[in-house]
Structures are given as C-alpha cells and as structure tokens.
C-alpha positions, -999 to +999 in steps of 0.1 A: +574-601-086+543-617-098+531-629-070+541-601-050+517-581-071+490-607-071+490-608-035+491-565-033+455-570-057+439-593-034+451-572-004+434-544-018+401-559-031+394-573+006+404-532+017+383-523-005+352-550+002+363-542+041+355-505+032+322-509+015+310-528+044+317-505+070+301-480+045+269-501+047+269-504+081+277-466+088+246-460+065+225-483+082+235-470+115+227-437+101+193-450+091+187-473+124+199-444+151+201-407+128+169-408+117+149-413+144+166-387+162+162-364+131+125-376+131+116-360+163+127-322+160+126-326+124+097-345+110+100-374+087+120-375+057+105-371+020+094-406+010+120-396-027+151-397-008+177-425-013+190-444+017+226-426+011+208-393+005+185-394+037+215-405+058+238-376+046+213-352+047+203-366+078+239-365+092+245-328+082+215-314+097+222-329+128+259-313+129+239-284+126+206-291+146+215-255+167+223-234+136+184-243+128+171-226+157+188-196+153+184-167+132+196-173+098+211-138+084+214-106+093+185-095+122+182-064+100+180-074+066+145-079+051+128-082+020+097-085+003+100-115-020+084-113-051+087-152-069+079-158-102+063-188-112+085-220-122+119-201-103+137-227-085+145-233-051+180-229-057+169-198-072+153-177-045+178-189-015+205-171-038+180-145-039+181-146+000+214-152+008+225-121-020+196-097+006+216-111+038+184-130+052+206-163+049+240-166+056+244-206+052+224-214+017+236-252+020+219-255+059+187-238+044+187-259+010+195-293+026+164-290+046+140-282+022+156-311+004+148-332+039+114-325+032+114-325-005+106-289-011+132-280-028+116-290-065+104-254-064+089-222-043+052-214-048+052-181-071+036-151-047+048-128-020+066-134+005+079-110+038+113-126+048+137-112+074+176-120+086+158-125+122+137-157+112+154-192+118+161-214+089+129-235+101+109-207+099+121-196+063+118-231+050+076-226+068+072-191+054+082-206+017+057-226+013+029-204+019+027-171-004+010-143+006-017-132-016-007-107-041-013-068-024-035-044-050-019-010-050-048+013-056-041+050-057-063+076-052-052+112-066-065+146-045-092+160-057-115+130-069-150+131-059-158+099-046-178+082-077-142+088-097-130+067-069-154+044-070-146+043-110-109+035-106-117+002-083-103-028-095-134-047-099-118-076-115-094-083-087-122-073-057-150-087-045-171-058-042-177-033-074-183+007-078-220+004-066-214-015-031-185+016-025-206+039-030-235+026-008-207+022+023-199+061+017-235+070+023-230+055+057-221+079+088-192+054+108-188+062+145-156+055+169-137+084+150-128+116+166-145+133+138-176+112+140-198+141+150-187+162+117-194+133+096-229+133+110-237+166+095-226+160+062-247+146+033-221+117+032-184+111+032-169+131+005-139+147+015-132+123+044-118+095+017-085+108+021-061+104-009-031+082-006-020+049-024-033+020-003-020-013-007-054-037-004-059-072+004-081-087-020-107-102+002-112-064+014-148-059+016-166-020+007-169-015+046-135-023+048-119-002+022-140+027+038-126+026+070-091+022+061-096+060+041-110+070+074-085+059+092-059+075+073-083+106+075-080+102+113-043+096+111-031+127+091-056+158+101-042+158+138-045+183+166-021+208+149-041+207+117-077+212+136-063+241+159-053+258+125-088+256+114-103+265+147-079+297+143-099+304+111-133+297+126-139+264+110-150+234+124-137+204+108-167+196+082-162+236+072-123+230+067-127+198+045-151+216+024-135+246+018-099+224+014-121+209-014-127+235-032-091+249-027-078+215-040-100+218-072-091+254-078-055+254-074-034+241-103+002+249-084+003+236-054+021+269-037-010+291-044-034+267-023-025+290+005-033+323-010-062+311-030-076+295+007-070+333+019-093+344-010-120+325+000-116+330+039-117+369+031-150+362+012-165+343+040-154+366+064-171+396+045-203+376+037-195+375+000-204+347-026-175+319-027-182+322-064-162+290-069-168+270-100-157+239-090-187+236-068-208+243-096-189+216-113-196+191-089-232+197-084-235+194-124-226+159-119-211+137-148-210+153-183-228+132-214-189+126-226-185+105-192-162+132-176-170+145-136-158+181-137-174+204-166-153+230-181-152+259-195-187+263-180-213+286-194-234+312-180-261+290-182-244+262-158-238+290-130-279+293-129-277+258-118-307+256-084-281+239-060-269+239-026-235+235-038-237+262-063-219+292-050-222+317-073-265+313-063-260+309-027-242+324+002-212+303+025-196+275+023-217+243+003-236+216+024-203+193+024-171+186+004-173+189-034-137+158-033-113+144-009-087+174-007-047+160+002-028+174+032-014+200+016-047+216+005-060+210+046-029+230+054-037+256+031-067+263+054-053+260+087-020+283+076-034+309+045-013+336+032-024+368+053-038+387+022-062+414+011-073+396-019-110+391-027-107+377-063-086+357-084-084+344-120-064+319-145-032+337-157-035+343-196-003+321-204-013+286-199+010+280-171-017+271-145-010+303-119-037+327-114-034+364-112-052+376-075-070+413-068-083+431-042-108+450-062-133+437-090-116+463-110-083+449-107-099+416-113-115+431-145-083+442-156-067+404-154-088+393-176-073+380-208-075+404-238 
C-alpha cells in the first residue's frame, strides 16, 4: 500500500510539473503570437503589466476584438459625466454601466487596464453616450472637457449690471472689455440695420442662462446674446410689432420699459397697452424707469433709483420721458420674451394711466382718466 501511494505522489508531481509547463508555454505562446496581434489594432501594452497579466488580458480582448468596435450600451442613453477628483476607474464605469452607456464593464475595464489607465479618470466633464464604442469611451476618458461657466442673466438688467455679474475670476476678459464690445454695431444679423440706429446694444443682450466656455473672449460672449436675440424674436414676434407700428429698435425699447415697470408678469400686456395708447395720442410715456436709467448708478452702488423725487424727473435727458415726447433714443435693459410679447400682443384697452396698488402686492391699479388715476392714489 506504501508503495502504491508513493508511486500515486510521484505520478502526480510530474502531472503537476507537466501542467505548469504547458502553462509556460501557453503563456509564452500568448506572449510570442497574442501580443503582436493585440499590438496592431490595439497599441502596445502598459510597460506595468506582468507576463500572466498581459497574456490574459491580452487573450480576453481578443475573444472580444468585435465587441470593441461596436457601440457599448444603449444608442440612446447619454450623460454628462461630472468626475470628481481622486474617483476611481472602477468608479465611474459603474457610474456608466448604472446610466446604460456600458453594457460589459469588464470589456471596458480590461482595456484601460491594457493600457494602464485604469489607476484613475482625470476629474472634469465629460459627454458620454450608449452609441460610442468601448475604444472611443476608453479615448474620451482621458481627456476632460473644461469645466462650462453657467452665467445667468435676469430680464431687465441694463447692460453694466451684466457686465457686473461676469465671472472675472474664471474669464479672461473683465467688465470693462464687455462693455467696450457692446458699444460696437455687429453686422450679418437680420436686425443689423436696427442696431445701427441705436446708441449701442442695450436691449439686444437678450436674457437667458448661457453655459460659457472659458476661453470665451468679450466679442464672443456678445454675439452669442445676439444670436439668441436672433433666435427668439422671430417673424411672428416682428409682424406683432409691425401690427403696432413699431420697428424692431421701437419694440425693444418700449419692451424695456414694460419689463422694468411690470412687477407680475400677466400685466406686461396691459401695461404695454398703456403706453401704446400714450404714443398713439402723442402723450408723455411718463415712465420712471427711463428716468431711472438715465440717472445712472446711485452713490449706494445700486443701478435703478427709487422712490425718485421730483427733482430726479427734471433730469435734461433723452431718455427722460416725463421731459420729452415718444419713445427714448434706445432700450433702457434687455427685456425677456415675455415682455417682447407683451408688445406685439397688448391687452386692447382704453387705459392711459396706471399706478402701484396700495397693498404691497406688486399689481397696479389702471385708469382711463387722470381723475381716476388721482383717485388710485394711496390715502
């Protein structure tokens, strides 16, 4: 029985010698044959990998040399990839995989781990879709997008306020270079001929939030309003105001002063009828926003003065309607769509006045007589 079982050891020591040769020589067939082949539609390995660790990584992605080529999720999932810094490769393919823009983590992982860019994913942005191949995925990773700037401009700024609220820290242009490129009179739009006639480009800066790049230059920044300004007052909008008897630069100045007047946005219609009945009867806008705007910014660093005082409506400006007659030279701020519709569709309405509402509540109280508008006033 001993020597039965002496014999079964030594059998299976040369198995198991046997065995480990055959695993040397698979390996180095792997090494002598794979890689080359690997090599050509797959680059050269990462210089870190161990022989066994290039050979099986090698074998697997040749198994699955088609499934590289191919998209690697679903064609309709997307995602904008936000990663933070030190997350893990292992990290953001589960992050992927979870959005349905890779089906087969391990195909994806393994060749980043090929090319030994799997240690971790540069923190940035990144704009991944199901559609993409797992080579293009494992290309897109290691380049991030730099970070967008979200910068939002409210209706009803003028455009110094806008020129305020840039991010000087993250651009590479500041308030004053803005300011200089809104002075300029761009042509190539449809409303180039409008902007020609106006003093500069307030009112066309139309409001929205805009995602930037950073190395957006002034000129840049300028044109992108514009061309959202292009983009959203359309043929329907400019037939409104032609139905009014506006050209365009008359709509955006009186949407500006509508916009500054109207607190709720559902009287911007009836309060553009006020001052459309006004014009049509050769009346005094009497509008103290514009007054407002040609006071300019207040010693406490605000933009729009109020209450103002009897004194401020004597101001000797163009813009100041309660002195002169029509509309101002040009937009007092960049009024939002709705305020432009307000123009081209007002309320049909005999009102000639209108006033704050004595509550608080940011209506206003409308007459078609001064002495109804007398009576409004608070006690």
């Amino acid at each position: 029985m001993r020597r039965r079982a002496s014999r079964l050891v030594r059998l299976l020591v040369t198995l198991t010698a046997v065995g480990l040769l055959c695993l040397g020589a698979w390996i180095a067939g792997v090494l002598a044959l794979g890689l080359p082949m690997a090599t050509q539609d797959l680059g050269p390995p990462a210089a870190g990998l161990d022989p066994v660790q290039r050979a099986a990584i090698t074998l697997y992605l040749l198994a699955n040399q088609r499934a590289l080529h191919q998209p690697a999720g679903d064609p309709q999932a997307a995602l904008e990839l936000e990663v933070e810094s030190g997350e893990t490769a292992g990290q953001v393919i589960a992050r992927l995989q979870t959005a349905g823009v890779v089906r087969n983590s391990l195909l994806l992982r393994a060749y980043l781990r090929y090319h030994g860019l799997d240690l971790g994913v540069e923190a940035g942005r990144y704009r991944l879709d199901g559609g993409m191949t797992p080579l293009q995925i494992a290309q897109a990773l290691q380049t991030a997008r730099a970070p967008e700037i979200l910068l939002t401009i409210p209706e009803g700024w003028r455009r110094e306020q806008i020129a305020e609220a840039l991010p000087a820290d993250q651009l590479d242009f500041g308030a004053q270079d803005f300011l200089q490129m809104t002075e300029s009179h761009p042509t190539g739009y449809s409303f180039s001929g409008q902007l020609a006639a106006a003093p500069n480009l307030e009112g066309f800066l139309f409001p929205d939030t805009y995602r930037l790049n950073p190395d957006i230059t002034a000129l840049e920044l300028v044109l992108t309003m514009l061309d959202n300004f292009e983009r959203q007052v359309g043929p329907d909008l400019r037939a409104g105001f032609d139905r009014q008897g506006l050209n365009l630069l008359q709509a955006v100045t009186l949407a500006s002063i509508v916009e500054r007047e109207a607190v709720l946005p559902e009287e911007r219609p009836t309060i553009a009828s006020v001052f459309l009945n006004r014009l049509g009867m050769g009346m005094k806008l009497d509008a103290d926003p514009t007054v407002q705007y040609a006071l300019g910014r207040q010693p406490d660093g605000s933009w729009w003065k109020a209450p103002l005082s009897l004194q401020d409506l004597e101001i000797d400006s163009p813009f100041n309607t309660y002195k002169y007659p029509g509309l101002p030279p040009g937009p007092i701020a960049n009024p939002g769509l709705s305020a432009l519709q307000a123009v081209a569709l007002p309320d049909q309405t005999p009102y000639l006045y209108f006033r704050a509402a004595c509550d608080g509540s940011g209506r206003h109280l409308f007459a078609t007589t001064f002495e109804e508008h007398l009576a409004n006033a608070c006690p």
